[in-house]
N, C-alpha and C positions, 0 to 999 in steps of 0.2 A: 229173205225179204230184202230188196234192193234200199239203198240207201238214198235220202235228197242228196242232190248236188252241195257242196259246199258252199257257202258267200266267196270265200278264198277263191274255189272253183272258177266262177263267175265273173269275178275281177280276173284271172287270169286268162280266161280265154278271150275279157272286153281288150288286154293290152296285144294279144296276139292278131287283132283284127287288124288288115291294112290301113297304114295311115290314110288313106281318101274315107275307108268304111270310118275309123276313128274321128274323123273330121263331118262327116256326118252326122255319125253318134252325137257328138257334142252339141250339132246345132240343134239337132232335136230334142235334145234335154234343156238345153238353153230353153228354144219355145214352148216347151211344155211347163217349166216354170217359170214362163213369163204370164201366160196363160191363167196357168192356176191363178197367179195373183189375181187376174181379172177377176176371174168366176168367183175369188172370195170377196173383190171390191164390188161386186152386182150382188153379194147376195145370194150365191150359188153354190149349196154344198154337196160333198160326196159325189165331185168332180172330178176327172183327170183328163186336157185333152193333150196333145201332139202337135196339131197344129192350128194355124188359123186357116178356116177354110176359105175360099175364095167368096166376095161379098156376092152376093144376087140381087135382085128384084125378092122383096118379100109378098109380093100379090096384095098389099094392102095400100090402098091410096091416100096417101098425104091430103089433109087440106088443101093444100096449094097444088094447083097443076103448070102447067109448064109455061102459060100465058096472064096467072094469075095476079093482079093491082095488088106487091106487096109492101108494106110500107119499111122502107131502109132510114129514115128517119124521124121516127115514131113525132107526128107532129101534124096540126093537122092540114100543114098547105104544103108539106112535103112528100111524093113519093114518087116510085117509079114503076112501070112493069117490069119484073123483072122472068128473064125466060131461065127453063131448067136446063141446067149444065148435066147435071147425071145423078145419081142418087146409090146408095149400096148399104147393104145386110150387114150388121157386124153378128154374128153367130159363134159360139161357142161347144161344138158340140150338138148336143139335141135342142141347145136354148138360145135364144134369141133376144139380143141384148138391145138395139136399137137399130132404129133405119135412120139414115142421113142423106139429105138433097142440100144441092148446093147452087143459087138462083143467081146472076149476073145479068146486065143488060142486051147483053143478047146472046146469051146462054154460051158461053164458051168465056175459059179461064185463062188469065195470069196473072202472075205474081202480085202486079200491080191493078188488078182491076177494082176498079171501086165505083160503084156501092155493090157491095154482094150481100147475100145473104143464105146461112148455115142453120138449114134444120135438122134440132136431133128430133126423135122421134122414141121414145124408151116403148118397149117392148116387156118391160117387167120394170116391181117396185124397185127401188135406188134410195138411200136418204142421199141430201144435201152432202151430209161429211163424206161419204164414199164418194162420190162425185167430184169433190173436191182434192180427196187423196189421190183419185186416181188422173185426174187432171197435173197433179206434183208428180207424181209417177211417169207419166209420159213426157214432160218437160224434162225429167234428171236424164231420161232415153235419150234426147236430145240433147243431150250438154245444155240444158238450159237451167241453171242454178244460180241463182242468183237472192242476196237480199229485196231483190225490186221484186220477184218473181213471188217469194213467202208473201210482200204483201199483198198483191195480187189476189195470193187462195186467201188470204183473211177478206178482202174485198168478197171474193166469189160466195164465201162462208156467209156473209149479210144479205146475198142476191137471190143466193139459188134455194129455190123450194125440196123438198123431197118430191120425187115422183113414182108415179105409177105407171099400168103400162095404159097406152094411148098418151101420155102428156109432152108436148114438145115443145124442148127452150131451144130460142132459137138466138141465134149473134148474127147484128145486121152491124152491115159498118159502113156508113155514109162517104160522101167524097172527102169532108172535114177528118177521117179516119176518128171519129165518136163510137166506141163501141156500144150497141146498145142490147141488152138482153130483153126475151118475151117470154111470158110463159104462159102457151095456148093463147098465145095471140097481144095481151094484155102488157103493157112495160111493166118490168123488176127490177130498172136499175141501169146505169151508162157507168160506163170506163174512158174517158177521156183522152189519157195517153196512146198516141199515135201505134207504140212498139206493143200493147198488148194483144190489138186487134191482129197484127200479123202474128205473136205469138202465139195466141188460142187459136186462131183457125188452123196456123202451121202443125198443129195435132194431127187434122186430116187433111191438108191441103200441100203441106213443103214437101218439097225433094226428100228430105229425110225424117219424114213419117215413119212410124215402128208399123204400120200398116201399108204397103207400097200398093196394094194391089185394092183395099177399099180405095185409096184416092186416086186412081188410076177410072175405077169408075164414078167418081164421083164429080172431075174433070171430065170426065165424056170422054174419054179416050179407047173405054172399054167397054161396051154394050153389054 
């Protein structure tokens, strides 16, 4: 009867792979436990993936379409139309976590455009605290650590609902940079400070997103 391979085995043939294959290796176990973390922050057990797969079109239609009167400062003599920049799938595997559009006044991004507005869109249940963990999670990706930033999730902790799938919180941020949250349309709540509103969107929208390729379509840069 032949024998399993040894774990010793196994490490010894991963050290004998060429450094590029070795450097590979790494990056794929790096995104496979960054991953997993997601799918336990969503709710998602008896998961393993590899990678994030590239965002799509999830064939379901947003409230909002791409010329839709949407209100950037929830008020009732303020708003704008705002046109769709590009929208993208965050999926995990077989499960599908959210879809995200992202509306500007004339559908096309920069750094500095304001008023925009960020629809998530959940695609499965979520509580409030996961939402919020995983929100500190992406920031620390980011080097963004900070005592401002803790109070921020305690802020987000007072705002954010638990969701289901179909429910979308969205962040509008006016030309005043007010951040303002909705959920399914209705205000939860504003964030004031200037530096948040670039913060929370910079999740999916900065240069150094841990997602390069949903904000590539979510910019419009990638159909």
């Amino acid at each position: 009867m032949s024998q399993r391979p040894h774990k010793s085995d196994a490490v010894s043939r991963i050290k004998k792979l060429p450094e590029t294959a070795a450097a590979r290796l790494s990056v794929r176990l790096s995104n496979m436990a960054r991953l997993i973390s997601l799918v336990i922050a969503c709710g998602v057990t008896n998961a393993v993936a590899d990678t994030v797969p590239d965002a799509s079109a999830s064939g379901q239609n947003l409230p909002s379409t791409e010329s839709v009167m949407l209100t950037t400062d929830p008020g009732p003599t303020s708003t704008a139309t705002l046109k769709k920049c590009g929208s993208a799938l965050l999926k995990v595997l077989l499960w599908e976590v959210y879809e995200s559009s992202l509306y500007t006044p004339d559908g096309t991004w920069q750094e500095d455009t304001r008023p925009f507005r960020l629809d998530i869109r959940y695609l499965r249940t979520i509580t409030a605290e996961d939402l919020v963990k995983q929100t500190g999670k992406e920031w620390a990706e980011q080097g963004k650590v900070s005592p401002q930033h803790a109070a921020w999730q305690e802020n987000l902790r007072s705002i954010w609902p638990n969701v289901t799938d179909g429910d979308i919180i969205s962040l509008a941020v006016d030309k005043a940079e007010v951040s303002t949250f909705l959920f399914n349309g209705a205000v939860i709540g504003k964030l004031t400070d200037p530096q948040f509103g670039k913060d929370f969107s910079g999740i999916w929208l900065a240069a150094d997103t841990t997602r390069p390729k949903l904000r590539r379509q979510l910019i419009g840069t990638t159909k």
